[in-house]
N, C-alpha and C positions, 0 to 999 in steps of 0.2 A: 504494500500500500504506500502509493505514495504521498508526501504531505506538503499544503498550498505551502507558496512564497510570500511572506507578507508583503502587503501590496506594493510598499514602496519599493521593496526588492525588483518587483514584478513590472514598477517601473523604468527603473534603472534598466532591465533588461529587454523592453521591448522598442529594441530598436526597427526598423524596417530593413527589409532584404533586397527583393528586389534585382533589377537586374544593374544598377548602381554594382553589384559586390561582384558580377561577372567581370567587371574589369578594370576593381580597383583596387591594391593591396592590403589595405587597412578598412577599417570601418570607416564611415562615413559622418563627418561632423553638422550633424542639423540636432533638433529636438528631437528628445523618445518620445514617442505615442504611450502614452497614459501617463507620461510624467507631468501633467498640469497639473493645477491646483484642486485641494477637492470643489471649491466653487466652481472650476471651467468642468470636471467631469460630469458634477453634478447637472449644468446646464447640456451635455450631447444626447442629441435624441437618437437615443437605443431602438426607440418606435422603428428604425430603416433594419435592423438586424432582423433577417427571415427566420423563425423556426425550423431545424431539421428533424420533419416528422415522414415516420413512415410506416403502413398499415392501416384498416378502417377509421374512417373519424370516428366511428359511433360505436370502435371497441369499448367494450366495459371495463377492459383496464387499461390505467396509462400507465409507463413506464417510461421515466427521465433519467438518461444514464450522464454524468456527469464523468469527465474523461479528458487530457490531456491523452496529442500526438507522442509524447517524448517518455508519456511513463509505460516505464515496461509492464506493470499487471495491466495495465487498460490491452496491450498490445495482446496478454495470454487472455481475458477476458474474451475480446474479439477472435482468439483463433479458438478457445474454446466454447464459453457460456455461450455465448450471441449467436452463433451459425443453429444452434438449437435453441435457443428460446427466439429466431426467425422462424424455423422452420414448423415449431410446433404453438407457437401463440401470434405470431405477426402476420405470418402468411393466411393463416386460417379466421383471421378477423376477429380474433381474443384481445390481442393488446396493440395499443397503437405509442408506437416507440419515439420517444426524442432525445435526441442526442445535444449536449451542451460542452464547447469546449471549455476548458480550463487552461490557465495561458500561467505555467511554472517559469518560464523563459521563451526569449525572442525567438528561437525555433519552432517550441511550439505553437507561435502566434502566423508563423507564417507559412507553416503545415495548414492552420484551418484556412489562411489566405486563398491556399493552393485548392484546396478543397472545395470551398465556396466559389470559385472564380468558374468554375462544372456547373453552377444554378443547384436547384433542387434535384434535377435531374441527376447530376453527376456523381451528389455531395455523395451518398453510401457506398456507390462504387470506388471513389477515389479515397476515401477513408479507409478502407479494407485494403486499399495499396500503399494508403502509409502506414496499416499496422503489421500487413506484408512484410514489407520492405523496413522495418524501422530501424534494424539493427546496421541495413547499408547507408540507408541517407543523412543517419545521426555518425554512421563513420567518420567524418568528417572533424569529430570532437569538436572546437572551440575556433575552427576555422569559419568561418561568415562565407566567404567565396566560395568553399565545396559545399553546406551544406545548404545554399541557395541555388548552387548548381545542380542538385541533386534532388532536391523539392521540384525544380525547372523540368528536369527530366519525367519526373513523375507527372508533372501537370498535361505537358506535352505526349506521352502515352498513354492518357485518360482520352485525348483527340484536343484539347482545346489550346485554340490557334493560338501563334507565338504573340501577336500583340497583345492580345487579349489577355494571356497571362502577364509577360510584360507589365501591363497597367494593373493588373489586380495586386502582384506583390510591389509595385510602386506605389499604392493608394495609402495615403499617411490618414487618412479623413477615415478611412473604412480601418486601418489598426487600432485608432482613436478609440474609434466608437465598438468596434469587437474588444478592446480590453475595459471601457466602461462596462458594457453588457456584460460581461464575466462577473466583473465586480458587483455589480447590480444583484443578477442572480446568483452566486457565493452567497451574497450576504444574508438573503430572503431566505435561499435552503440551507443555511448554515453549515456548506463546502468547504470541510476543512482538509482533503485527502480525497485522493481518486485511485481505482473508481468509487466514486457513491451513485447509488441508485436511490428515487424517488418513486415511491410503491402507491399509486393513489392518493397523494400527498405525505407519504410518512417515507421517513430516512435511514438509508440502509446500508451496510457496507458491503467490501466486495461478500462476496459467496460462489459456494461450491452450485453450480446448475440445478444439481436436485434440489438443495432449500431455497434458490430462485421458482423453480416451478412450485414447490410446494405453498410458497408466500403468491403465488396466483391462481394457482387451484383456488385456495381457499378464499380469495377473493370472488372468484367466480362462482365459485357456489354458494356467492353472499347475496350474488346480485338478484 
């Protein structure tokens, strides 16, 4: 399990990627995105952040998986709980799923870039390729330039055009406002370690799949 950064940490580290780091030695001297003051975060409107949901609207249960790119159990979570709690509750119109990232560091802020820059459409598939792939594109350790070039590659095998990615991990206005919405919701489901999941409004930590199923069985034979 891994555990939040305090937020000022969180800011100090989310710098933007981008393709600035494709070809430039060092990081890049402008302002981080979430390091404004709490009065400026307080004023961005989070209202432009899409929810990632997937499954019937009008399942009877909801499921909110609260998840960082960069942490490893989120990554065994995805290769193992989630491909069965798809197959046996999301596909079959039991539980309608959303995903929230958590932003530990500037990598993992610009994995979700990479991700959302797909739409709705994209976002589950390109997510399952960067919990694929997370031990290669986080290779890169502490380097900016490989591990934006290696998120690039990722965005670009998902199909979505070079500009297009291009602009999304240049977009300081959309890092802004994804590391307010974190913050935002952290603070409301009181996200202190990922994963946490949120069961019908109540909060949970990781688990083994069977006591996931078992905490939705019993939901469903409440309904």
């Amino acid at each position: 399990m891994t555990r939040l950064l305090p937020v000022a940490a969180l800011a100090a580290a989310a710098v933007l990627g981008g393709t600035w780091f494709l070809s430039q030695p060092t990081q890049p001297n402008f302002p981080l995105p979430g390091a404004a003051s709490a009065q400026e975060t307080a004023e961005i409107d989070v209202s432009t952040i899409v929810e990632m949901s997937i499954g019937a609207e009008d399942a009877p249960v909801e499921v909110i998986e609260y998840a960082s790119f960069t942490c490893p159990h989120c990554a065994s979570f995805h290769e193992n709980q989630y491909p069965q709690l798809k197959a046996d509750y999301i596909e079959t119109g039991m539980v309608r799923f959303t995903y929230r990232e958590v932003y530990f560091d500037r990598f993992g802020l610009w994995a979700s870039m990479v991700a959302r820059c797909g739409g709705e459409e994209k976002f589950f598939g390109i997510t399952e390729m960067l919990y694929d792939q997370q031990r290669d594109w986080i290779a890169g350790g502490n380097d900016p330039a490989v591990i934006a070039g290696n998120l690039r590659r990722i965005g670009l095998t998902a199909g979505i055009e070079p500009e297009a990615l291009d602009a999304c991990l240049s977009d300081g206005t959309m890092a802004q406002t994804l590391v307010a919405w974190f913050e935002e919701n952290a603070e409301a489901d009181n996200v202190t370690s990922t994963p946490t999941l949120i069961i019908d409004g109540t909060k949970y930590a990781n688990m083994s799949y069977s006591d996931l199923s078992a905490l939705i069985d019993e939901r469903l034979a409440d309904q």
